[in-house]
Each structure stands twice: as structure tokens, then as C-alpha cells.
N, C-alpha and C positions, 0 to 999 in steps of 0.2 A: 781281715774282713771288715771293710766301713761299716758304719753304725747305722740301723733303718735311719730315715727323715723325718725329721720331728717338727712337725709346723705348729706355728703358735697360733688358736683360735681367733679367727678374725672376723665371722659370721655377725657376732652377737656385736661389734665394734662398729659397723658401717651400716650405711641407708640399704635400701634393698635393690635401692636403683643400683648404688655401686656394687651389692654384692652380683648382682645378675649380671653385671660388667664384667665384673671380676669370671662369674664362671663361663660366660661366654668366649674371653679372651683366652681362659685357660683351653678351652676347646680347639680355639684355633691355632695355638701353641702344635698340641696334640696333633690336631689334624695337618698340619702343616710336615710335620717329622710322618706321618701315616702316608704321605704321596711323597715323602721321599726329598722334601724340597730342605731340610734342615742342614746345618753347618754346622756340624759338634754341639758347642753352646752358643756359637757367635749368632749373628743376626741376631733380628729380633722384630717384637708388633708392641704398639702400644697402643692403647685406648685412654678415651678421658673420659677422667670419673664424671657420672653426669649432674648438670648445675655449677659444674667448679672448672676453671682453669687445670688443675692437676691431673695428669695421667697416670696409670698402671705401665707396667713394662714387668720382662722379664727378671728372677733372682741371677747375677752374671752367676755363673754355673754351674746349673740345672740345667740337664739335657731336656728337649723339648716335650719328650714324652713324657716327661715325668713332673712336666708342671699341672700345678694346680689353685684354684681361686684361692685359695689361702696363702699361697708361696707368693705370688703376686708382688711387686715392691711399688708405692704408692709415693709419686715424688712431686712436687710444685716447680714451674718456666725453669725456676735456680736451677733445678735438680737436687733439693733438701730432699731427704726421706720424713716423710709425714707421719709415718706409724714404725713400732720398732720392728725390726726385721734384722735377721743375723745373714742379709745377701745386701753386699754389692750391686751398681748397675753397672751394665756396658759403658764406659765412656763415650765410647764414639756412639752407640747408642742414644746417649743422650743429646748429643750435641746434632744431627738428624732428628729426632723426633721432636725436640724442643723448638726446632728452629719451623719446623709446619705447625707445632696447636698453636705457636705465639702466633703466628699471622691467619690463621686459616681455619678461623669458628664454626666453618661447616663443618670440619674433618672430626670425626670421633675416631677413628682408627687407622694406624697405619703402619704399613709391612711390609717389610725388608727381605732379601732374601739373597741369597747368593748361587741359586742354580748352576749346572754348569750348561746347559742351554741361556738362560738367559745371559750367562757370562759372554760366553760365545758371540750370540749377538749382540749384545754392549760392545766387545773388541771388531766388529765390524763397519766398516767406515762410514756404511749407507742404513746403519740401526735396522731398526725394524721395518721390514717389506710388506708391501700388500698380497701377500701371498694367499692370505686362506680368512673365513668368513671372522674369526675370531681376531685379527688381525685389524680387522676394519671393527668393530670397536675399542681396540686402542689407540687409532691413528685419530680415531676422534679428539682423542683428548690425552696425547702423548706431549711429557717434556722430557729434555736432557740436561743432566748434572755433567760437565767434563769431570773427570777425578781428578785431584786435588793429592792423593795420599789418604791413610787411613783419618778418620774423618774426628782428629783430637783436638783441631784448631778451631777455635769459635769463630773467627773469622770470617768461616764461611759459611756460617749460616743465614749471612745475608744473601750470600751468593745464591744458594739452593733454593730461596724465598723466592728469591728473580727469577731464579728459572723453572721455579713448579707453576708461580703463578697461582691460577685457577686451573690448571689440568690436575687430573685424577690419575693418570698414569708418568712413572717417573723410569727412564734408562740411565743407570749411572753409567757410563763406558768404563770397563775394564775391571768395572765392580759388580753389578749385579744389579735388581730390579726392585720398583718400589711403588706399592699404590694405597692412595687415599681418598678414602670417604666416609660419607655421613656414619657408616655403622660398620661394627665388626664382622657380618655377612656378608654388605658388600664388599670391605677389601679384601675379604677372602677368594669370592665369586671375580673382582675382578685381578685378581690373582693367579686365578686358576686360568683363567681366558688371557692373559700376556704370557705366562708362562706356557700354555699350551702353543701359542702363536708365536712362541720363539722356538719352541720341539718341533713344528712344522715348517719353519723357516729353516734349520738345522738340516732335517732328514731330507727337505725338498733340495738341498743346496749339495748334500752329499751323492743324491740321484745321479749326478755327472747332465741330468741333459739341460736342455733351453727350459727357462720357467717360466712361467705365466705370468703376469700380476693380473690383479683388479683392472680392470680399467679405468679410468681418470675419473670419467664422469660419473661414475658410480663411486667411486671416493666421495666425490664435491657433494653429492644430491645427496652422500649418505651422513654426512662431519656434521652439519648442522642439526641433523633433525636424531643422532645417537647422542651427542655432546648434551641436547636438549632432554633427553630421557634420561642420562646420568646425574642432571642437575635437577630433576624432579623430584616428587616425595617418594615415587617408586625407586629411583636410583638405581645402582643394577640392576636389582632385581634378586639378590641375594637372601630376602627373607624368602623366597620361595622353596632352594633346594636345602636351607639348614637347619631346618627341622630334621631330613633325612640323614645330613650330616652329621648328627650329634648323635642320631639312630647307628649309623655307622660307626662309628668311634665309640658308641656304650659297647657294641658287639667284641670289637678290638680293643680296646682299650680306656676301660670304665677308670673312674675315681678323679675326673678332673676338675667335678663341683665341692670338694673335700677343701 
């Protein structure tokens, strides 16, 4: 029988901004594994401590429901660990998350995931369709990573620099999905709306018949003026459903501000 989890206090050690980081990210951790979208321990979210270059990421593993604002591993662009912690990070982990806060000071958080719907469509030649209304706000502001291999080689963190750009939505092909923004509500929120707009690109495509799209012009009239609300101080829009979020996940699964 493994030994309970014994985390080392870290409350009394950090600003308040970062602890509130800390237990929001833990939340998302949680919430993430509660809609089913986790990988064992792989993947991963990071946020950056606020005021500082440095980010939060997951302990390598800790399955996701069982993290918590204390287990959290707190690392600087290198990837040094900053406070002592008996975890590991993801490698490849780092070398994706390190390569969007060096370039991209708007992003406080960002999340990875390996769904098999978003798989799905990443291995699809023509990515994500206009298929359904969740859809058109990713196409706002989608980019593509080609895959590379597991992501060990620093190399390419130039490359994924290039191709994220400024978009908030990211498809790796044959790897999985990936969005960033100002706050850990919204990449969850826009998380939830790519991942849902790949489960409806999925199920519409299994249908067998003819499918719709959007049409054009409603694309064009809609890419400017969605792209322009994600880039606002409203941003997704993410502070609105995660208060009820974390309401949800106390019901299911409390102890992630621990």
C-alpha cells in the first residue's frame, strides 16, 4: 500500500497573488481530469507566477485529480525549480510552456491536452471545420504546430513561437490541442469550446451524411470583431462561468487549495 501524500507547506512561503495562482491552477488540474480530458499524468497547464517571468506547472506524477496549490512545482524560462519540491517536471512539458511565457507576456496560462477528439481532428488534413457556433470562435484565432516528435528538442521552440504567433488557439497534428491566455479561466473556457468543437466535428463527420459548414461570409464578418473580444480585458469570458466551476469541483472533488 503507497504511503498518503505529504506536501511540504507552501502557503506561508509565497505572495498571495501567487498563492491564489497556485490554487486556481490546482482547480484546473482537477477540473480538467472531472470532464475526462486528462492523460494518466502526461499533459499538462501552466500559469505564471504573477509579477515574475516564472511559472507553476504540474509535480510529473501526480495524477490530475489529485493535485493541489501546494504540490504545484514553481520553475524560472531555464526550468530551475525555485522552491524545494520532491517532483520532477514534464520535460516536454517544459520545453512547450517555456517556449509561449518567453515570448508572449500576455499569456498567464496555458493548456495542453491530449483528448481523443481533439486527436482525431489534429490527424485530419483539413483541421478544424466550421461546423458548429463554438467552432467559429476558434477559427478566430487558430494556429498549427506540424509535430515534430515528442516535444524533448529545444529547437523547436522557436518554431512553435512562429506558429502560435498571437493566436490563442493552438492544433498540434497528431498530438493534441492547446490554448493560451491572459488567465487560467480563460484557457480553461477556451478549452472547453475547441475541445467541444472538435467532439462536434467528430460525431457530425461519423453522421455518414453531407455537412454544412458556416458559411464564408459569416466566418469573415465574425474573425475580426471575436479575435477582437479575446484580445480585450474581457477575454473569453472565462471569469464568468468559474466561480461556478470551482462550485462544481468543491461538490466532486474538494482539497485543491490544500
Amino acid at each position: 500500500m503507497n504511503a498518503p501524500l505529504t506536501l511540504p507547506e507552501v502557503k506561508n512561503q509565497v505572495s498571495a497573488a501567487e498563492w491564489r495562482t497556485r490554487v486556481d491552477l490546482a482547480a484546473c488540474y482537477r477540473l480538467i481530469a472531472l470532464y475526462g480530458w486528462d492523460d494518466l499524468i502526461f499533459t499538462h497547464i501552466s500559469a505564471k507566477v504573477p509579477g515574475t517571468e516564472d511559472f507553476l506547472i504540474n509535480p510529473y506524477g501526480l495524477m490530475f485529480d489529485e493535485i493541489s496549490a501546494s504540490s504545484l512545482v514553481k520553475v524560472d524560462l531555464a526550468g530551475n525549480k525555485l522552491m524545494d519540491s520532491p517532483f520532477d517536471i514534464n520535460p516536454a512539458g517544459y520545453t512547450i510552456h517555456s517556449a509561449i511565457h518567453e515570448v508572449r507576456p500576455d499569456v498567464g496560462c496555458v493548456l495542453h491536452v491530449h483528448t481523443p477528439a481533439g486527436i482525431a481532428v489534429s490527424a485530419q488534413k483539413n483541421g478544424l471545420l466550421p461546423l458548429s457556433q463554438q467552432s467559429l470562435f476558434v477559427l478566430s484565432s487558430l494556429a498549427y504546430h506540424g509535430y515534430e516528435g515528442v516535444a524533448l528538442n529545444h529547437d523547436e521552440k522557436a518554431r512553435l513561437q512562429a506558429d502560435l504567433g498571437e493566436k490563442n488557439f493552438m492544433i498540434l497534428p497528431n498530438h493534441g490541442l492547446l490554448t493560451a491566455f491572459g488567465s487560467i479561466a480563460d484557457a480553461f473556457l477556451g478549452m472547453f469550446t475547441l475541445q467541444r468543437a472538435c467532439e462536434v466535428q467528430i460525431m457530425a463527420q461519423s453522421g455518414g451524411s453531407e455537412l454544412v459548414h458556416i458559411p464564408q461570409q459569416i466566418l469573415d464578418g465574425s474573425a475580426a470583431m471575436l479575435a477582437g473580444v479575446m484580445k480585450s480585458a474581457q477575454g473569453m469570458g472565462g471569469a464568468l462561468p468559474w466561480p461556478a466551476l470551482l462550485r462544481k469541483l468543491e461538490r466532486s472533488n474538494p482539497g485543491y487549495e490544500r
